[in-house]
Backbone of each chain as ProteinMPNN parsed JSONL, in Angstrom:
{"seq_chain_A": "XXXXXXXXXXXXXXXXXXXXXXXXXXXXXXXXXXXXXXXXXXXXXXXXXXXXXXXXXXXXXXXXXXXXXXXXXXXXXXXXXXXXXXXXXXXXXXXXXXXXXXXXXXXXXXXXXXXXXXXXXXXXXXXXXXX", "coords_chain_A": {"N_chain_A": [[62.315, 5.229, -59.864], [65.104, 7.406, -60.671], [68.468, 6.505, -60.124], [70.065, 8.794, -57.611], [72.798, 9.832, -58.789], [76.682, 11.042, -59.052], [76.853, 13.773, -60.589], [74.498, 14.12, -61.479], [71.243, 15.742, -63.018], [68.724, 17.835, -60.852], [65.281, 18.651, -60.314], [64.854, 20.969, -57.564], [62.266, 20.719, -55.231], [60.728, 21.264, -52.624], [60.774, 24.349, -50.658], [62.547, 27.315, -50.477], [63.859, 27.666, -52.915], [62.452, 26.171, -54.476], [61.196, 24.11, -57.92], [63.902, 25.097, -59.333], [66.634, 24.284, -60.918], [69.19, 21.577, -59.811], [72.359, 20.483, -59.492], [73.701, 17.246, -58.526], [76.145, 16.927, -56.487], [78.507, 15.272, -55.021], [78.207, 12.648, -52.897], [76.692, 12.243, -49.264], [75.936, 11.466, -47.026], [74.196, 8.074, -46.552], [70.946, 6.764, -45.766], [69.91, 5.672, -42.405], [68.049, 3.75, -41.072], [66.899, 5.407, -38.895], [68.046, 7.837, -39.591], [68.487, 10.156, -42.058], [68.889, 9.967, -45.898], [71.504, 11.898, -47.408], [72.815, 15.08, -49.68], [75.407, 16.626, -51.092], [74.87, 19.547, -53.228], [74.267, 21.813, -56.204], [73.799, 24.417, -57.539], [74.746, 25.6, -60.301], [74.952, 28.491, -58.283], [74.947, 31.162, -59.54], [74.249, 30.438, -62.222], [71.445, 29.075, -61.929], [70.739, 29.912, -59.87], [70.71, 28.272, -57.346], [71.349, 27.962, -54.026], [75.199, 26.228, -52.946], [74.791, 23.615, -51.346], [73.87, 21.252, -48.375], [71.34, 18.78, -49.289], [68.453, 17.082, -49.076], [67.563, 13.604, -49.794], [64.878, 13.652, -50.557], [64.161, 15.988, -50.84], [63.986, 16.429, -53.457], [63.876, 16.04, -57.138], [64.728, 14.207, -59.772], [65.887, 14.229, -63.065], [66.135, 13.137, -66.711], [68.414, 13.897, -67.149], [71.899, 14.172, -67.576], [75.194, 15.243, -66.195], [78.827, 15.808, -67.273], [80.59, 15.177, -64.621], [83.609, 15.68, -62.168], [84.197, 13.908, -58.575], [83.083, 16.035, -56.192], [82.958, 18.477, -57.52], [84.185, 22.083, -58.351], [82.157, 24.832, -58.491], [82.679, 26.569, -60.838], [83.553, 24.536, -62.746], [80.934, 22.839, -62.933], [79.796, 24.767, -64.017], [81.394, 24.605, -67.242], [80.844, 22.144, -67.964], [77.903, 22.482, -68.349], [77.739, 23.798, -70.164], [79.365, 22.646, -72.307], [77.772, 20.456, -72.475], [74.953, 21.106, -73.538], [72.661, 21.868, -72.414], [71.838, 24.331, -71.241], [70.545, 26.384, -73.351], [68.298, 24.454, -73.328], [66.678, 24.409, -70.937], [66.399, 26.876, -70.651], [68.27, 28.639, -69.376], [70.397, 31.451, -67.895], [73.756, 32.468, -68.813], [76.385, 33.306, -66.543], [78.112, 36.185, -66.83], [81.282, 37.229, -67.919], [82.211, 39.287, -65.38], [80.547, 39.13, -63.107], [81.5, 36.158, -62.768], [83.897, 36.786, -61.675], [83.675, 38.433, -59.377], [82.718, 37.131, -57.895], [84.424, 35.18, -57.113], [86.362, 36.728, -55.905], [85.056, 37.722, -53.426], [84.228, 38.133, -49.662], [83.733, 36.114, -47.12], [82.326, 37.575, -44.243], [83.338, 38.057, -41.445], [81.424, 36.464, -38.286], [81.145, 37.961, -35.223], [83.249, 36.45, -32.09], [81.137, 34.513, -29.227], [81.919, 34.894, -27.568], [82.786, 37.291, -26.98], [80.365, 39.036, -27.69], [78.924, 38.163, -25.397], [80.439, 40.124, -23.433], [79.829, 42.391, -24.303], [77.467, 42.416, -23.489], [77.924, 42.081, -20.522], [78.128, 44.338, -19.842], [76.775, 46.453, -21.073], [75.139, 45.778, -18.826], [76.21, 46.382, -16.303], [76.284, 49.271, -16.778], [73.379, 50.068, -16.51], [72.787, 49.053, -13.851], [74.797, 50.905, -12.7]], "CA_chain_A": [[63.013, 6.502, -59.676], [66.451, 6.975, -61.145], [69.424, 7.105, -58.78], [70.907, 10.427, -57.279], [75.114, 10.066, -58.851], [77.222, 12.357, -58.964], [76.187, 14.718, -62.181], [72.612, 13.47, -62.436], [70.59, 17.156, -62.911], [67.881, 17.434, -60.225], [64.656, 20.142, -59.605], [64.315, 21.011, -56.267], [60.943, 20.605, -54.998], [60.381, 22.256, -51.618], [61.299, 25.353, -49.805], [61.994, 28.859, -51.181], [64.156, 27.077, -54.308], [61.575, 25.019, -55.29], [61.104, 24.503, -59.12], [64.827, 25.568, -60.194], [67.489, 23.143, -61.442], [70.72, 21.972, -59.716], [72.885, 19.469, -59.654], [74.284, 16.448, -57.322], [78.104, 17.119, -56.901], [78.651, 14.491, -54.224], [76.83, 11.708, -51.873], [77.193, 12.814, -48.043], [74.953, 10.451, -46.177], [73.627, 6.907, -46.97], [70.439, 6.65, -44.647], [70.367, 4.144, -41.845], [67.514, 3.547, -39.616], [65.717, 7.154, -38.828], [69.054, 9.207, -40.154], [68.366, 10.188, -43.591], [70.551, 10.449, -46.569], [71.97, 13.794, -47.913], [73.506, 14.62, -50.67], [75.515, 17.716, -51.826], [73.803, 20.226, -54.639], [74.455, 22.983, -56.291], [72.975, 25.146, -58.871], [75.423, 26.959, -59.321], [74.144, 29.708, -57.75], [75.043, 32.112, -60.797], [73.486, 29.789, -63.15], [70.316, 28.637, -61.89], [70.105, 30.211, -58.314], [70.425, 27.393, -56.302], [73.179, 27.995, -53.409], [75.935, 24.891, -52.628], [74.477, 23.275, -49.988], [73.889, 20.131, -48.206], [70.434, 18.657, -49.35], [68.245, 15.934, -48.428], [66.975, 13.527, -51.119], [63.234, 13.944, -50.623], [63.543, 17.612, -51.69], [64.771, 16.411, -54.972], [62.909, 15.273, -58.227], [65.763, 13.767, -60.541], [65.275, 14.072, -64.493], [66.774, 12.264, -67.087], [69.621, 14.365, -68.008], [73.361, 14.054, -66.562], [76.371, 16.272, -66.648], [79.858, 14.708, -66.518], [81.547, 16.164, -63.586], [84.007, 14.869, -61.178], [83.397, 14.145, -57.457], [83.124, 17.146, -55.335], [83.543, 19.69, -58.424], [83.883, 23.554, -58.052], [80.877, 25.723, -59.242], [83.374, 27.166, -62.248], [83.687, 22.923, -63.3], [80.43, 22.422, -63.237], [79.309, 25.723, -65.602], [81.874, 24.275, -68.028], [80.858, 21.107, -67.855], [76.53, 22.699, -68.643], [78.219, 24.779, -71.69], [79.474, 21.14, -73.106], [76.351, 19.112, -72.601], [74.034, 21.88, -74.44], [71.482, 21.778, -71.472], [71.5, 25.691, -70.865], [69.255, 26.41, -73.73], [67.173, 23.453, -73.034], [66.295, 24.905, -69.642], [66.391, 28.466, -71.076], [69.127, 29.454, -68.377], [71.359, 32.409, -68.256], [75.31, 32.264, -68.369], [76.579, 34.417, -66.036], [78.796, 37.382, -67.535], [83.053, 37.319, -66.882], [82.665, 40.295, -64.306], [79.981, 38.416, -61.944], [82.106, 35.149, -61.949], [85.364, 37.246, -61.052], [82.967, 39.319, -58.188], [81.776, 35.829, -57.338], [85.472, 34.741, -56.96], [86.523, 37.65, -54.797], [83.542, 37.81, -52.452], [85.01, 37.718, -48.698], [82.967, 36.192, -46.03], [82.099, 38.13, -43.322], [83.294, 37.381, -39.936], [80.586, 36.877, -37.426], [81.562, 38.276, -34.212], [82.648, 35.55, -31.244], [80.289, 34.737, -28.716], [82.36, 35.866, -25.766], [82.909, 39.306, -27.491], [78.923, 39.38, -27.487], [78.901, 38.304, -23.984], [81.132, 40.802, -22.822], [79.333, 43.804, -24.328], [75.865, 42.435, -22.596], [77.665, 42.829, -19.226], [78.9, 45.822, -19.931], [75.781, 47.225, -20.682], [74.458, 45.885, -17.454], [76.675, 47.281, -15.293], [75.701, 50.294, -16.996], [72.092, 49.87, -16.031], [73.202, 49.353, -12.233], [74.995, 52.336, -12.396]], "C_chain_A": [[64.467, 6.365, -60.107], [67.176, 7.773, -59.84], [70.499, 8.329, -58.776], [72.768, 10.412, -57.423], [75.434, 11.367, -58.855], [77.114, 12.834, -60.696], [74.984, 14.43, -62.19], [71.906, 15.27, -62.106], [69.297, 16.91, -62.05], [66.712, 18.842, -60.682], [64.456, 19.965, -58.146], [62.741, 21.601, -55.697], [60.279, 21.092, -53.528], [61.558, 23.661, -51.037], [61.913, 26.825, -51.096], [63.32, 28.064, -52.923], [63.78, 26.203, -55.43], [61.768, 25.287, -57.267], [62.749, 25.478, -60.013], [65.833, 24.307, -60.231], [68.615, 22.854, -60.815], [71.056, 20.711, -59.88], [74.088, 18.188, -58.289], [75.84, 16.366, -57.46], [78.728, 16.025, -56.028], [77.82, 13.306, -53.232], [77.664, 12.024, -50.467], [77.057, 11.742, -47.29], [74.383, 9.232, -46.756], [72.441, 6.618, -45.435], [70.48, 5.114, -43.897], [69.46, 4.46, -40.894], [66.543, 5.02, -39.835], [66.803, 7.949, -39.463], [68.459, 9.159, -41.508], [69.16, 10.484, -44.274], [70.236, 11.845, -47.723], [72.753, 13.627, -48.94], [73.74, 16.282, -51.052], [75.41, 18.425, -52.984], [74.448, 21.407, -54.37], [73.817, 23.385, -57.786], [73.565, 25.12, -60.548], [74.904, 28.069, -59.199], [74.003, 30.515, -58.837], [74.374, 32.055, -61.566], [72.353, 29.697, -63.447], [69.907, 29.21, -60.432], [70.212, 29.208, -57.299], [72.034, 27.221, -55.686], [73.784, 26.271, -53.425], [75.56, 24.707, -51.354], [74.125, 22.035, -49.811], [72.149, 19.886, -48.301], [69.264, 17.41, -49.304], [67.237, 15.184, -49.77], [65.631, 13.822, -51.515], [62.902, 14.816, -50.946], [63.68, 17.554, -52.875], [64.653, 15.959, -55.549], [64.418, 15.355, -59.398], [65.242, 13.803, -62.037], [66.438, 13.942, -65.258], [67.986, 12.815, -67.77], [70.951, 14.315, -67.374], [74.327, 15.249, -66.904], [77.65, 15.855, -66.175], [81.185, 15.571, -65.974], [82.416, 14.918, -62.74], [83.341, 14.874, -59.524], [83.653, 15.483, -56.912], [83.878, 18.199, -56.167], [83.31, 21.128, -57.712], [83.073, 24.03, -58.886], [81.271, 25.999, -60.579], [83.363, 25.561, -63.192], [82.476, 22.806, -63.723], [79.572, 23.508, -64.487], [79.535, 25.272, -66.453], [81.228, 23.329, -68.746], [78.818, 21.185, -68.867], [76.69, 23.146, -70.27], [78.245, 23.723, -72.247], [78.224, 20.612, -73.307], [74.861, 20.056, -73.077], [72.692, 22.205, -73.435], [70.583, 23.509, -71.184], [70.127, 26.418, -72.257], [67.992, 25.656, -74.134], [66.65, 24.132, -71.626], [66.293, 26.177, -69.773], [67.345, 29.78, -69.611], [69.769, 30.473, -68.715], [72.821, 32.541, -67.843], [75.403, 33.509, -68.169], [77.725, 34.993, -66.52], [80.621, 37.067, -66.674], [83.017, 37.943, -65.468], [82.103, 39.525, -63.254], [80.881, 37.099, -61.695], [83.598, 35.481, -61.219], [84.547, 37.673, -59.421], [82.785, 38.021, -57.316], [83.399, 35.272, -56.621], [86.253, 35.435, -55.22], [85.724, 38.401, -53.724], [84.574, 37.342, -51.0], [84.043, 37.629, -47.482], [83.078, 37.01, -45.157], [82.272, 37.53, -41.997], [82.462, 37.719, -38.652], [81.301, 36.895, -36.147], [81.462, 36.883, -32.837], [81.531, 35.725, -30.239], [80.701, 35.339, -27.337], [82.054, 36.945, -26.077], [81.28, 39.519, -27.305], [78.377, 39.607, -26.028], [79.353, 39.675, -22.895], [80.467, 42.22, -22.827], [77.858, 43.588, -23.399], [76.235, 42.683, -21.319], [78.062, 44.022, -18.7], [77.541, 46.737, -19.867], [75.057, 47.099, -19.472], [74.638, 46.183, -16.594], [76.409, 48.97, -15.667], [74.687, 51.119, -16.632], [72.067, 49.859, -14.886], [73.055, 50.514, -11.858], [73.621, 53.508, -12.408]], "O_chain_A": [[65.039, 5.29, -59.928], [66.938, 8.721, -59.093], [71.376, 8.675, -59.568], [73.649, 10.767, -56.64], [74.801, 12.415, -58.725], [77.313, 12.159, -61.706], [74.41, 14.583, -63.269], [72.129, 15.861, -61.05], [68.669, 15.892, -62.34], [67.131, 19.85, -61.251], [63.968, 18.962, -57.627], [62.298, 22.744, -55.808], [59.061, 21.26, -53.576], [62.785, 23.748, -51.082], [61.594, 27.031, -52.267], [62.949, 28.456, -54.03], [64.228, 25.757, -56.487], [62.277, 26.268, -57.809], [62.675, 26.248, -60.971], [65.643, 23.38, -59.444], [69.449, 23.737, -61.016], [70.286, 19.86, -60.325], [74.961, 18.518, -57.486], [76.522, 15.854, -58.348], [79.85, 15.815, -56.487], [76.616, 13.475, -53.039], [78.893, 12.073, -50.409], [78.031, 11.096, -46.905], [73.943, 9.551, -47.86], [72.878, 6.346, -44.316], [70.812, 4.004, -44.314], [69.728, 5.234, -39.976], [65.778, 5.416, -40.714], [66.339, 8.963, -39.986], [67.983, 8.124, -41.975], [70.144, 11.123, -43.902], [69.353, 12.389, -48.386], [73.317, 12.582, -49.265], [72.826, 17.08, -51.259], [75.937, 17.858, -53.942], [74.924, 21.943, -53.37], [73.5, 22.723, -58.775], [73.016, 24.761, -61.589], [74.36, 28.615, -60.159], [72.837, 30.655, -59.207], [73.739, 33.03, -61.969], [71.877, 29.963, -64.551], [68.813, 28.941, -59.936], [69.644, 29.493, -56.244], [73.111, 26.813, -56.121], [73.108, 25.305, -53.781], [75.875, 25.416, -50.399], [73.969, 21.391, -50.849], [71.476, 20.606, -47.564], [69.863, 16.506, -49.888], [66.461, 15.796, -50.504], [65.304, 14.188, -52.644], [61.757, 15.011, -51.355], [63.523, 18.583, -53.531], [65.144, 14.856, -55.308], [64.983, 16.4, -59.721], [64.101, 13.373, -62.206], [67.534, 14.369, -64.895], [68.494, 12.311, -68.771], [70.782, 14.532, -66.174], [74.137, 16.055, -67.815], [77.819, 15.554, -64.993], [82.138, 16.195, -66.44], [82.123, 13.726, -62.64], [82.36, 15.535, -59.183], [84.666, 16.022, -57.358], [84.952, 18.72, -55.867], [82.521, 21.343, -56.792], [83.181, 23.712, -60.07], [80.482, 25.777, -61.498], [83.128, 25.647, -64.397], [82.434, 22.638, -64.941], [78.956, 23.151, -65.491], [78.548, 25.073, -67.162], [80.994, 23.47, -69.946], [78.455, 20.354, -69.698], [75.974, 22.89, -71.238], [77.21, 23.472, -72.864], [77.763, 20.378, -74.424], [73.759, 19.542, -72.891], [71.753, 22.842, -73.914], [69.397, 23.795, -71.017], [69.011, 26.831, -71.941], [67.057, 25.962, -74.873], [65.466, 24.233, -71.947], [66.141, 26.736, -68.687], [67.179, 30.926, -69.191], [69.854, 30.627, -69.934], [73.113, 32.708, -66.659], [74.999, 34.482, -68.806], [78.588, 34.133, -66.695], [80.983, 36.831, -65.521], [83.579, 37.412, -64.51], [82.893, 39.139, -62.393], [81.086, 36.829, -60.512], [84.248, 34.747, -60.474], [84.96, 37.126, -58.399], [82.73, 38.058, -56.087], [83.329, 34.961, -55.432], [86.509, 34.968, -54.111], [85.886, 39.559, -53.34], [85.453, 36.485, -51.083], [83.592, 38.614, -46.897], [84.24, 37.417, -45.136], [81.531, 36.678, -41.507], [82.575, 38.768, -38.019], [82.049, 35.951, -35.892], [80.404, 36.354, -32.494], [80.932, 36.8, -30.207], [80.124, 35.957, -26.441], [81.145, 37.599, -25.566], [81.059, 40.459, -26.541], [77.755, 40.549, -25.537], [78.757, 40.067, -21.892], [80.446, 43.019, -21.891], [77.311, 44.486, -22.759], [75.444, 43.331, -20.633], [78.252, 44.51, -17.586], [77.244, 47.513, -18.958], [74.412, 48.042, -19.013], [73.745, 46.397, -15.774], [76.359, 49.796, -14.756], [74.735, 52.335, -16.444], [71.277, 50.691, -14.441], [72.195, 51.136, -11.234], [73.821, 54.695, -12.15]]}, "seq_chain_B": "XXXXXXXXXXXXXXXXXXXXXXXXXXXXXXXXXXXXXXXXXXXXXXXXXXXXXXXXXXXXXXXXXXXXXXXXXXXXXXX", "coords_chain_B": {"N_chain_B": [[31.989, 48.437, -42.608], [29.948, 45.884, -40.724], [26.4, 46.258, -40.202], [25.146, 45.302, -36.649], [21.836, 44.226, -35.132], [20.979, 44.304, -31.924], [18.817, 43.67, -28.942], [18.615, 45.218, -26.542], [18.482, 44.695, -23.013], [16.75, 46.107, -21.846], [15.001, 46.709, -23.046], [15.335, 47.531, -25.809], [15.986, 48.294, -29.395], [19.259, 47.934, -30.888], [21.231, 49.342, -32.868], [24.334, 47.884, -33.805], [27.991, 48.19, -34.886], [29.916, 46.42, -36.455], [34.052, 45.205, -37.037], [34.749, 44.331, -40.409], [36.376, 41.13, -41.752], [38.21, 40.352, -44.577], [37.861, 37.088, -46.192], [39.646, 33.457, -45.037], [42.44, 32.734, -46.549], [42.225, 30.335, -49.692], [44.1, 27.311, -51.009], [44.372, 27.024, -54.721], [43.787, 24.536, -55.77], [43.697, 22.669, -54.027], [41.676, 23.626, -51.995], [42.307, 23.986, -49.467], [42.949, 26.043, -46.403], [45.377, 28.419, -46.534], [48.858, 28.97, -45.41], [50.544, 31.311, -43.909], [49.594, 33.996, -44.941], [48.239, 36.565, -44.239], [45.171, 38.383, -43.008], [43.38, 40.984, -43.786], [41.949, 43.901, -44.037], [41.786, 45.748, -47.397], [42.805, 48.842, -47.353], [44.25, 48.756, -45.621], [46.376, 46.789, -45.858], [48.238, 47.047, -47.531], [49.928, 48.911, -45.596], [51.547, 46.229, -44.397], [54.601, 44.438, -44.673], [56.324, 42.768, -47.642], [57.365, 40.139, -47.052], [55.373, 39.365, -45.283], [53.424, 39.098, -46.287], [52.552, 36.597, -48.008], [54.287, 33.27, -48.059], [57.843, 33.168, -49.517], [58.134, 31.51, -52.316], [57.901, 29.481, -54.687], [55.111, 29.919, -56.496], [53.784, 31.186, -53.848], [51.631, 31.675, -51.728], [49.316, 31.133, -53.56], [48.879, 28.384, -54.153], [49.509, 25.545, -51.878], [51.624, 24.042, -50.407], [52.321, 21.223, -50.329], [50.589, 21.005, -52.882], [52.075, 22.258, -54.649], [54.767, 20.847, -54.739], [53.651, 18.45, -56.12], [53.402, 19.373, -58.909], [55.874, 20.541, -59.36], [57.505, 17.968, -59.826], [55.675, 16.88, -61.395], [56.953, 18.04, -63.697], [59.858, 17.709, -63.406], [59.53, 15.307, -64.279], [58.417, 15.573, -67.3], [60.311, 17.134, -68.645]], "CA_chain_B": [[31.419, 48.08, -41.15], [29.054, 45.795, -40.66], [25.291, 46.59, -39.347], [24.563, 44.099, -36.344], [20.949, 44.553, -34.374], [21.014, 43.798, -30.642], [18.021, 43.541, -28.272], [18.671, 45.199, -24.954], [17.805, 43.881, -21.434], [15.667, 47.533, -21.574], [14.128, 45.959, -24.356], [15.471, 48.35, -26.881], [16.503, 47.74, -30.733], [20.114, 49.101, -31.21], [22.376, 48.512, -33.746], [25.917, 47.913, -33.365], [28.873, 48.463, -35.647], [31.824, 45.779, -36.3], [34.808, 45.825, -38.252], [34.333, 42.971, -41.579], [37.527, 40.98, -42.192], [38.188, 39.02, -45.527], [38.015, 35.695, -45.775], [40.34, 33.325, -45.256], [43.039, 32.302, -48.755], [42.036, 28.826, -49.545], [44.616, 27.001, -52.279], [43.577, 26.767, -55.923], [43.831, 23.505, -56.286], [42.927, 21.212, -53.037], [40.916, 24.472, -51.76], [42.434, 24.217, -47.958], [43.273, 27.21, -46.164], [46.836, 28.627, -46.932], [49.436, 28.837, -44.014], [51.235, 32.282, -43.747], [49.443, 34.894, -45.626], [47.685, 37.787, -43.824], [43.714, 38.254, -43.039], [43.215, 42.544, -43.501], [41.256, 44.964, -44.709], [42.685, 46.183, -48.044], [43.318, 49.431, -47.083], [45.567, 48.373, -44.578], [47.207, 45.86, -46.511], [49.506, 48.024, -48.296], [51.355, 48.889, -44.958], [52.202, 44.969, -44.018], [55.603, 44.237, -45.489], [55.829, 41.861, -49.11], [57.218, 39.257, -46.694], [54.593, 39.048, -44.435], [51.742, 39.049, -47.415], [52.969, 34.873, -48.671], [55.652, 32.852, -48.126], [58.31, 33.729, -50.909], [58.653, 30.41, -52.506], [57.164, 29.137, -56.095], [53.052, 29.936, -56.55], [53.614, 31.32, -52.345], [50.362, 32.688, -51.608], [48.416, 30.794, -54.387], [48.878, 27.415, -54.306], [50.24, 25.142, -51.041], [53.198, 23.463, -50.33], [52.05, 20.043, -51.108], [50.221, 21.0, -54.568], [53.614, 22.545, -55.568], [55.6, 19.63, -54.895], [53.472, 17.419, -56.856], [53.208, 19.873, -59.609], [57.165, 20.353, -60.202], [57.57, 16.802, -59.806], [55.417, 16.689, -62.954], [57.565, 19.299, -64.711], [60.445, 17.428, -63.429], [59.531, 14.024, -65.221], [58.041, 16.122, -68.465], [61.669, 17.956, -68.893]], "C_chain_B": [[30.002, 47.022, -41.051], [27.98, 45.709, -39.533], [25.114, 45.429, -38.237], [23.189, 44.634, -35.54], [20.662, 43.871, -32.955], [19.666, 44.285, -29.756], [18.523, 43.526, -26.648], [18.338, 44.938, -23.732], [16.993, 45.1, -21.071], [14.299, 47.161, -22.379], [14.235, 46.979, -26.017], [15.948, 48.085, -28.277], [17.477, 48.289, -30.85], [20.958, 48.734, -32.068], [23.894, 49.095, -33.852], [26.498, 47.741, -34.227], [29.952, 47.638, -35.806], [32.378, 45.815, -37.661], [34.771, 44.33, -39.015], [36.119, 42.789, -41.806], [37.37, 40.188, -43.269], [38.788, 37.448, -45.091], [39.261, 34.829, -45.418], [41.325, 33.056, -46.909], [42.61, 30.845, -48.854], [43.768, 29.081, -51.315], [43.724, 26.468, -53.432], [43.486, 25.533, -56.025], [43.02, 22.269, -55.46], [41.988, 21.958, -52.243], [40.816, 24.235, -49.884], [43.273, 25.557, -47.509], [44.959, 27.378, -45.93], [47.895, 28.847, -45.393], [50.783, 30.628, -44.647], [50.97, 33.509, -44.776], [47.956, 35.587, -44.421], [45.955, 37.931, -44.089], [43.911, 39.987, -42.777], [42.659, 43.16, -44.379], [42.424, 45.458, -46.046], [43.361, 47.76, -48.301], [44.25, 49.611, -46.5], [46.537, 47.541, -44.631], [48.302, 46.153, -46.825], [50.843, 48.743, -46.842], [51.978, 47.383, -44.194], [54.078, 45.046, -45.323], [55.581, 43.013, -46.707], [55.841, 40.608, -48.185], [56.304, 38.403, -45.951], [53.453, 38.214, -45.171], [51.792, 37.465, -47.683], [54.524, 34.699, -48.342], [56.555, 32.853, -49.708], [58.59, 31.923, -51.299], [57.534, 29.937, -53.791], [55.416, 28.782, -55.668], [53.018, 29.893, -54.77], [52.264, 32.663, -52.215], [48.916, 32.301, -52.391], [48.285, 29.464, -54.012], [50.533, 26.808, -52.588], [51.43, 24.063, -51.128], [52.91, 22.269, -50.743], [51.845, 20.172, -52.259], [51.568, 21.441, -55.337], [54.322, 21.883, -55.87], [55.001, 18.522, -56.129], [53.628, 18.46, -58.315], [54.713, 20.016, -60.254], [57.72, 19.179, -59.635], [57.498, 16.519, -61.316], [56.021, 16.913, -63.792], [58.972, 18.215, -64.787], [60.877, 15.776, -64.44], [59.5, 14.209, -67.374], [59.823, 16.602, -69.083], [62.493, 16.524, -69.58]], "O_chain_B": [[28.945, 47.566, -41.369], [28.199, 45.327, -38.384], [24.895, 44.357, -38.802], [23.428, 45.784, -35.169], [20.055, 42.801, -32.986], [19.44, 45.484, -29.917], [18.736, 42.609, -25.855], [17.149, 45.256, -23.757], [16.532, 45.113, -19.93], [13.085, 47.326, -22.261], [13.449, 47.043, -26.963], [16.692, 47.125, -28.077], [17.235, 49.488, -30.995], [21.462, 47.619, -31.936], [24.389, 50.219, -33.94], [25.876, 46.975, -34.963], [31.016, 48.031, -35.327], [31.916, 46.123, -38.759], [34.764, 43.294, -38.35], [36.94, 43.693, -41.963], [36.519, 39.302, -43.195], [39.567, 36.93, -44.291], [40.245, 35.566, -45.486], [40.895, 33.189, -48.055], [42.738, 30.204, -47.811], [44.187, 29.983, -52.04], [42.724, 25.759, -53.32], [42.574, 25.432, -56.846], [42.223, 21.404, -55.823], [41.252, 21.204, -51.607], [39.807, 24.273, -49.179], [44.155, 26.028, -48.226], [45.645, 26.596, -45.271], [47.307, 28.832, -44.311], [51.557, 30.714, -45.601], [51.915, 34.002, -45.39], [46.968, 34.972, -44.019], [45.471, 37.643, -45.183], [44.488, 40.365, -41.757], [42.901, 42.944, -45.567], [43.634, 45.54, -45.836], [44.208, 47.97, -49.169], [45.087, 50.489, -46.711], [47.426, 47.421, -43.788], [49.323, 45.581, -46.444], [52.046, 48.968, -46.968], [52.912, 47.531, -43.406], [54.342, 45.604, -46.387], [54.62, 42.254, -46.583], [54.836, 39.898, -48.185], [56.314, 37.173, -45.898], [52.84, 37.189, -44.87], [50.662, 37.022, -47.479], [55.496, 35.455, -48.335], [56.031, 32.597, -50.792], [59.223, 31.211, -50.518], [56.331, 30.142, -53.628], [54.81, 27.954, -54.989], [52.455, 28.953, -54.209], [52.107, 33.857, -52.473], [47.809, 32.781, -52.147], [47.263, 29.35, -53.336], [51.658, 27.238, -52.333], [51.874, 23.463, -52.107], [53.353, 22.135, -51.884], [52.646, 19.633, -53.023], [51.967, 21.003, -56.416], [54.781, 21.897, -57.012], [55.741, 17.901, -56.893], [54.392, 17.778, -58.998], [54.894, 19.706, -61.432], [58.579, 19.435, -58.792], [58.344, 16.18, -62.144], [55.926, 16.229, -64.811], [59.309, 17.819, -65.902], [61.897, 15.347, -64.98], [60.044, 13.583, -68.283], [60.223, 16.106, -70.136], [63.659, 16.608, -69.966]]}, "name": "protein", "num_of_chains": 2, "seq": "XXXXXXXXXXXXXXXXXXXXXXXXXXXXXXXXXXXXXXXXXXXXXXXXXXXXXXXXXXXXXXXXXXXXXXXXXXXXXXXXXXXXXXXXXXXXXXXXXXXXXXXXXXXXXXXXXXXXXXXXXXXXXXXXXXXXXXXXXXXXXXXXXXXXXXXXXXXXXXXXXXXXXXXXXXXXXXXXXXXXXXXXXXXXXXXXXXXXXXXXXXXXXXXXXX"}
């Protein structure tokens, strides 16, 4: 099996991303014992669909192509980086358009509400219910 | 519906009415029964939601989670 560096192109092989392409941007975990080791991936989402996320190696079938990134690149690095190494119409991918990587840029998480504030409305409604 | 014929403690012949469900899904490949896809009449199919029908996830509904893995494995060495 060849080893998971940083740039090596993977497919991911279970769960709803199965069968699409991403790539190893970092090593997280080195397993030890029952822990297992992890390793951060990304698609980039735009690219190939596959979000940035932390992923475990067993989901992840390695093939023999690389892409030469630094450690812990940003999504925009590693597009660049696919454009250079000719891979995109080897994998018949689609580069995503100026406007989506600006939209993609200015995207503003959503703040999930604390859990007191949640708390607070449940006893609110229950004194409600008393009443 | 199908016909069933029952023999009453009167001693009578009567036949009784149940409702037929399809089978279970087996997978194409290792031909064991699939895990999260829906047993219903196909009239009634059409109001379940898409998610319910297969898990969304490459050949979900056809082919199981193991045969997939080995299968883009393959793809993954071929590439």
């Amino acid at each position: 099996m060849v080893s998971l560096e940083v740039g090596r192109v993977c497919l991911k092989i279970v769960g709803r991303e199965a069968g699409k392409v991403c790539t190893v941007v970092k090593k997280l975990t080195e397993g030890k014992g029952k822990s297992q080791p992890f390793v951060l991936v990304t698609g980039p989402k735009l690219l190939t669909g596959v979000k940035r996320r932390r992923c475990n190696i067993e989901h992840l079938e390695a093939t023999q192509h690389t892409v030469l990134i630094k450690d812990d690149a940003s999504d925009e690095e590693v597009i660049e980086a696919y454009k250079k190494s000719g891979l995109i119409t080897k994998f018949n991918l689609k580069l995503p358009s100026a406007g989506e990587m600006k939209a993609e840029k200015t995207k503003v998480k959503e703040e999930k509400p604390k859990k007191e504030e949640k708390t607070k409305e449940k006893e609110e409604k229950k004194d409600k219910k008393k009443k | 519906m199908k016909k069933i014929k029952v023999r009453t403690p009167g001693g009578k012949l009567i036949i009784k009415r149940r409702k037929e469900k399809p089978g279970v899904t087996l997978c194409a490949m290792c031909k064991e029964p699939l895990h999260g896809t829906k047993r219903r009449i196909p009239s009634k199919i059409g109001k379940i939601s898409k998610t319910e029908k297969r898990p969304s996830r490459l050949y979900g509904g056809y082919l199981c989670a193991k045969c997939t893995k080995e299968l883009v494995k393959e793809k993954a060495r071929m590439i």
